[in-house]
N, C-alpha and C positions, 0 to 999 in steps of 0.2 A: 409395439404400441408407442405411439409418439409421446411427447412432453412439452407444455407447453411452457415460458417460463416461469409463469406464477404456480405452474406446477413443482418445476424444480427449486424455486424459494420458498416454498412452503414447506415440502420437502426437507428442504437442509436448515429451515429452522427448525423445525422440532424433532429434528433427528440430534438438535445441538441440546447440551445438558446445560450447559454455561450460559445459555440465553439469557439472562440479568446481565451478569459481566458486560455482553459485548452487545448489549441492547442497542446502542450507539449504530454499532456496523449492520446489523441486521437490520434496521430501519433505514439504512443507505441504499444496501441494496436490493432493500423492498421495491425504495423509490424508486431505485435507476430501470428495475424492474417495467414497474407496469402501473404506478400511479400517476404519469403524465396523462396519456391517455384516456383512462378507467375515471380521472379526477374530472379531467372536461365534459368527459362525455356524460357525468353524473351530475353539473353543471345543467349542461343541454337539456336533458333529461327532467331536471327539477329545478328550474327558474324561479320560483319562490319559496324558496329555504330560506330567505332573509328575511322575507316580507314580515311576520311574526316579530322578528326582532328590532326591527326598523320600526314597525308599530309602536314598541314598546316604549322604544327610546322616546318616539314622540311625544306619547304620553308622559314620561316622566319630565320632560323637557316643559310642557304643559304647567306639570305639578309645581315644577321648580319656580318660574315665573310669577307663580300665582303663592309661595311661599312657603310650601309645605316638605319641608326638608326630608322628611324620615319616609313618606310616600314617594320622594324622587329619587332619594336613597335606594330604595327600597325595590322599585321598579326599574331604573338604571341597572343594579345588579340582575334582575331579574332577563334584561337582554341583554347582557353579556355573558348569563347562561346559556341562556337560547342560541345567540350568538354563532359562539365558540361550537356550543355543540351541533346546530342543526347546519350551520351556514359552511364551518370550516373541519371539525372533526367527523360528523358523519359521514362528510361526502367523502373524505381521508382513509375511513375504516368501508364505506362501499369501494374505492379503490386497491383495497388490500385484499378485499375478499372475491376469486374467481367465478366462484357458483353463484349464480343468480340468487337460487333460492334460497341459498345457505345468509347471503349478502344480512340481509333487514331481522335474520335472527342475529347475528353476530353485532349489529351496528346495536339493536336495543342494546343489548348485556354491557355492550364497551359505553354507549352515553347514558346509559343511565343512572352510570354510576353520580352520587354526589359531589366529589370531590374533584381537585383539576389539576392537582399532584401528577396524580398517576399517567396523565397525557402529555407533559410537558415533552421528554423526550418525543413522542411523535410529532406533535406539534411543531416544534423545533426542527424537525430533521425537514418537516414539506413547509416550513412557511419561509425556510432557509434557500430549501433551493427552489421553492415557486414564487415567496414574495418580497426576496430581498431583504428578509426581518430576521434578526436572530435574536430570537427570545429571550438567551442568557444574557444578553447585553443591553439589547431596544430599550429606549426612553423619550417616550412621546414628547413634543413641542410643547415647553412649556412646566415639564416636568423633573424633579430633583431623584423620582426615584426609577427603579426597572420596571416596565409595564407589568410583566406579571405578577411584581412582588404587590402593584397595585390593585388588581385584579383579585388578590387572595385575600386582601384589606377588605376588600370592598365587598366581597363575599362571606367574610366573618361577622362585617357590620348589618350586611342582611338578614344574616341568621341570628344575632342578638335584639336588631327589633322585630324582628318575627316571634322566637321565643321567648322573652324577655321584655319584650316592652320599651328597650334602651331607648334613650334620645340620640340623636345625632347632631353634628352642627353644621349652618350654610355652605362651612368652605368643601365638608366632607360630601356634602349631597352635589355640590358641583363636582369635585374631582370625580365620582363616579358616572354623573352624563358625559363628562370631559374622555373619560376614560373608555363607554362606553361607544362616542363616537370615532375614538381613535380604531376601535375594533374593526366597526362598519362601517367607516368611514375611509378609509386610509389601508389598516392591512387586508382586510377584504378586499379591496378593488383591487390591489398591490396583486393577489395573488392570482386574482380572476383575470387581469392584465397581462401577465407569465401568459395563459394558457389562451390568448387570444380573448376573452370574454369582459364583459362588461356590466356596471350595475346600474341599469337606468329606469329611473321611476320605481326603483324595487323591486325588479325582475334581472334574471339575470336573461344578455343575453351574447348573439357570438359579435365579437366586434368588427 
């Protein structure tokens, strides 16, 4: 009985006990693997994964203009959830998973998590070698700090005026459009670019 290679890297990662330790190497050569491929084709396949988030941003872009900080706040984060998860990590975790079927159970469990902790090393290891970004370092134009440490700002500050009521102020509700279009703006096309594809009118498509 043959093996295919996502067979045998699946295989030899959980056959590994030390998996934390060497999460690093394991997500290399997941990638070298079979998410070139498995990533485009999930592209191909789902051409508006972004549109949602693209929406979103507009709206708060809307909000912002019209002077409503804490709703631009508010919704800015709100597509960079979306973002992250449906535009760059889902398609990342259908890439890793062989089985069809198995695919869209595994992708809920891994994005629906709240938090964006827990993905950074994925993230890192495919937007390194698809989009030229490396997340430990990246700092958008314009910016004094590291994109994701703004990203987890920005998502704290959501969750305090959602629960809490908090205020925000002008400069914050910009840095999070600002931020939110560096996502889909800039490392999205960056990595849809890698893989031949394109984002036009908010579809993705082959370039």
């Amino acid at each position: 009985m043959s093996h295919t290679y996502e067979d045998l890297a699946l295989d030899y990662a959980f056959e590994k006990q030390d998996l934390a330790e060497d999460w690093d190497r394991h997500i290399s050569e997941a990638v070298g693997y079979f998410v070139d491929g498995r990533l485009r084709s999930y592209y191909i396949q789902h051409p508006d994964v972004a549109q949602k988030a693209l929406g979103t941003l507009t709206y708060s872009k809307a909000l912002l203009t019209q002077g409503h900080a804490k709703a631009a706040l508010v919704f800015a984060g709100s597509a960079i959830e979306i973002g992250y998860k449906a535009a760059l990590l889902r398609p990342i975790v259908a890439g890793l998973v062989h089985t069809e079927g198995l695919a869209e159970g595994v992708m809920t469990l891994a994005t629906g998590h709240t938090g964006i902790d827990r993905f950074f090393d994925l993230l890192t290891a495919v937007l390194d070698d698809f989009g030229s970004v490396d997340l430990k370092t990246f700092v958008r134009n314009g910016a004094k700090r590291r994109f994701w440490d703004e990203m987890k700002e920005i998502s704290v500050l959501r969750n305090d005026i959602i629960h809490k009521g908090d205020d925000v102020t002008l400069e914050a509700a910009v840095t999070a459009v600002e931020v939110a279009e560096a996502l889909l703006n800039t490392i999205l096309p960056e990595v849809l670019h890698t893989l031949a594809l394109e984002l036009k009118s908010g579809r993705i498509l082959e370039a």
